[in-house]
N, C-alpha and C positions, 0 to 999 in steps of 0.2 A: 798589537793584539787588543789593547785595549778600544782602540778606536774601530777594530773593526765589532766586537762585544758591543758595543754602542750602538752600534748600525741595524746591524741584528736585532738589538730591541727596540731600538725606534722603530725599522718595521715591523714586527710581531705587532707594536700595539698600535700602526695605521691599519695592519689585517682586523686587530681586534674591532679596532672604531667601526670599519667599514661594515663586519658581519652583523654589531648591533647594530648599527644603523639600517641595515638592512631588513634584520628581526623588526624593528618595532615598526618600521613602513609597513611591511606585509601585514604585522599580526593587526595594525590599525586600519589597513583598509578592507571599508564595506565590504560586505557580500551586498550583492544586489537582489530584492526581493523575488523570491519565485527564481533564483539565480538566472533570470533574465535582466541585461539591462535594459533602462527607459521603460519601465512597465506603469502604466497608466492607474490611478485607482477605478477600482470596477463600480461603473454605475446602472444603477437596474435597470431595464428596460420598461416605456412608459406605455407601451402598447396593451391591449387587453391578450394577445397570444400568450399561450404558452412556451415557456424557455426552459429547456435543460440544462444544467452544467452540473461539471462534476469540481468540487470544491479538495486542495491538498492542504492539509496545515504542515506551514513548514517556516521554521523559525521566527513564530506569532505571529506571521500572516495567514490568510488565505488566498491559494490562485485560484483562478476562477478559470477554469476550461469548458468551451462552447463545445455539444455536444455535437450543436448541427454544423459545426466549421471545422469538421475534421479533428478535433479535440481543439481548436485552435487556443493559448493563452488569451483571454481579452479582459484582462485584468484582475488586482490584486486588492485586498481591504487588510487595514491592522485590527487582528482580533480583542486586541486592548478596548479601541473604539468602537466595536462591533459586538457588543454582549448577545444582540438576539443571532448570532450566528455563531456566536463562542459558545451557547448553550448550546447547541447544536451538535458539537462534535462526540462523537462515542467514546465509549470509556474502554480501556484495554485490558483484559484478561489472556491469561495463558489458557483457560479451557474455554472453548469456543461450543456455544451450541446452537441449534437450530432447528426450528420445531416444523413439520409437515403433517397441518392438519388431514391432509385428505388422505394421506396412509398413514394417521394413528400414528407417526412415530417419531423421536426427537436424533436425531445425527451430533454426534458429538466429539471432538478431538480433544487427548489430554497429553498430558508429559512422558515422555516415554514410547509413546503408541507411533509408528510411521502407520499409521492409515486411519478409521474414521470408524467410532462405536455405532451404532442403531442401537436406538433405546425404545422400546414400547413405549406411548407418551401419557397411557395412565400411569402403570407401575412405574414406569422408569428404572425397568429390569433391562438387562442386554440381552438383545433377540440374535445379534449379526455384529460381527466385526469385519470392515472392507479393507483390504489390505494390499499395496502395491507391488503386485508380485511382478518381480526382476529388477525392484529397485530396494536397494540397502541403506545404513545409515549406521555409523556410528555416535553413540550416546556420550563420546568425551567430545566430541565436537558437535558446537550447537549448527542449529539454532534445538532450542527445548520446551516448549511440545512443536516437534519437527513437522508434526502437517499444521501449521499456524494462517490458514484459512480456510475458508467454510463459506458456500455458496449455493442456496438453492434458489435457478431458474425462477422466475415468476410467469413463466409464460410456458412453459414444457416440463415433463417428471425428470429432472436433468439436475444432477446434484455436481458442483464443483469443487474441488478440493485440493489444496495449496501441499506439493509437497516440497518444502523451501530446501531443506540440504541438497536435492538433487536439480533445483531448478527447474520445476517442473509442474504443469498443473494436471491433474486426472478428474475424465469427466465420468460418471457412473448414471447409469439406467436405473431411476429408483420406481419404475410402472410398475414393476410387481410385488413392492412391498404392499402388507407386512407378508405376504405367504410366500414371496422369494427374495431372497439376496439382492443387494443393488449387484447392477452388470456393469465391467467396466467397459467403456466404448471408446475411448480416445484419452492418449497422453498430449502434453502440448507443452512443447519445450521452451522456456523463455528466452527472450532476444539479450537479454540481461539476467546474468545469477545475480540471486540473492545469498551475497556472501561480503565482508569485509563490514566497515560501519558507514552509516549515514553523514552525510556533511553536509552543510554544517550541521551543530546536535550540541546540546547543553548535557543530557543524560538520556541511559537507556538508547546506545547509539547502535549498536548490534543489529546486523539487520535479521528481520526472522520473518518478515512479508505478511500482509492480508491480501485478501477478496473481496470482491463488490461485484454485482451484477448492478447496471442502470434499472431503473422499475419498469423500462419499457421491454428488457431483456434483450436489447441489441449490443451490448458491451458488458465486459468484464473487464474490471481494474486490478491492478495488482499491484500492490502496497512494498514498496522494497525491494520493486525490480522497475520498475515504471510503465511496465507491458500494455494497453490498452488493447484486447483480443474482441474481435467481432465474433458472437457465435454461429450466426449463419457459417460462417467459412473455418472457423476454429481459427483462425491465426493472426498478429498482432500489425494491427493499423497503424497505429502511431508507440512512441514511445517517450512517456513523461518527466523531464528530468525532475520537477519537482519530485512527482510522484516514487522515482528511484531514491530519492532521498527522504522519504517519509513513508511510513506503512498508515497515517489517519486519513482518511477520506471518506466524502460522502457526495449526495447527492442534492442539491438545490435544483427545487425547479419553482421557476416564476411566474407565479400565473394570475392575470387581472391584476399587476400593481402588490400581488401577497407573496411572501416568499413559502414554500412548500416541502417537509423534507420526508419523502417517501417512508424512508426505512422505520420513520415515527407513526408516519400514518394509520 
């Protein structure tokens, strides 16, 4: 009895050795940047053209995706060694606003609300609340403020608005403000919910998704699902894993040798 007692924990603790050994192999190896591997560091183009990309920060890098190559990846920079491009990224709030000078009025998402304030842009009184009617949401389950993007068109009266719990983006007609109500025109379903956490992720891993339109108004990003949606056609081109893993992004464009970043412009 006793020799068979023995046996039994000799193996239990070759199980034990092998599962740690296992733990620290996994937990110690890389992620690969841009969780692509062999990605190249990104070097700017020397030409006097102008270049698009759309830039994801995701675990202190930045990926660089070519706008005019299909979204392609064509390379990565450490934001460590990159301060003018670390100044760059946007800062994260739960209330999202956005201002439309040419109808007087600011668009705003807060906590609690599944759809999207209209605020008068002197007083900054509420004139309109947009609201997505046949889609629900419960408030014990996030993400919290549940429409957690905001997107106004630069080329057409075309307001976009992120509704993350149901995975879903809703485009509104804002031509007749301030004297009518935005119109909704189209829902657009992601190829990817925005649900579960980000990986990898140091903190604040929860996904709850942004917006971006390109400044030329031919794409929309989607921060926390990876969607990349052409608006001519409403529907999704490519899909970013960085981007699925990160809700920050922005816009670089490079032009004559200077880097450019619209949304500061």
């Amino acid at each position: 009895m006793s020799r068979v007692w023995l046996r039994a924990a000799a193996l239990a603790l070759a199980v034990i050795g092998v599962v740690a050994g296992l733990t620290i192999y996994y937990s110690s190896e890389k992620v690969p940047r841009c969780l692509v591997s062999g990605v190249d560091t990104w070097r700017p183009p020397r030409d006097a053209e102008t270049h698009r990309y759309e830039v994801v920060v995701l675990d202190g890098s930045a990926c660089v995706f070519d706008m005019s190559q299909q979204q392609r990846l064509v390379g990565a920079l450490s934001l460590a060694d990159t301060k003018w491009l670390a100044d760059a990224i946007p800062s994260a709030s739960d209330t999202l606003r956005v201002a439309d000078g040419e109808h007087a009025v600011v668009f705003e998402t807060k906590r609690g609300l599944l759809g999207v304030r209209v605020l008068d842009l002197r007083t900054r009184r509420q004139v309109y609340v947009a609201r997505f009617k046949g889609f629900t949401w419960n408030p014990r389950f996030g993400p919290d403020p549940p429409a957690h993007g905001l997107s106004l068109a630069p080329d057409r009266p075309e307001l976009w608005v992120l509704d993350a719990p149901n995975s879903v983006v809703h485009l509104f007609d804002v031509s007749g403000l301030p004297g009518q109500p935005p119109r909704r025109i189209d829902d657009i379903r992601l190829t990817k919910s925005i649900s579960g956490d980000e990986s990898p992720c140091v903190r604040a891993c929860g996904r709850i998704g942004s917006l971006q339109h390109s400044a030329d108004g031919r794409f929309v990003y989607v921060g926390d699902s990876g969607d990349v949606i052409a608006t001519e056609t409403r529907e999704a081109v490519a899909n970013l894993e960085a981007l699925h893993n990160s809700r920050v992004a922005f816009e670089l464009d490079w032009i004559a040798g200077k880097p450019v970043f619209p949304e500061r412009s």
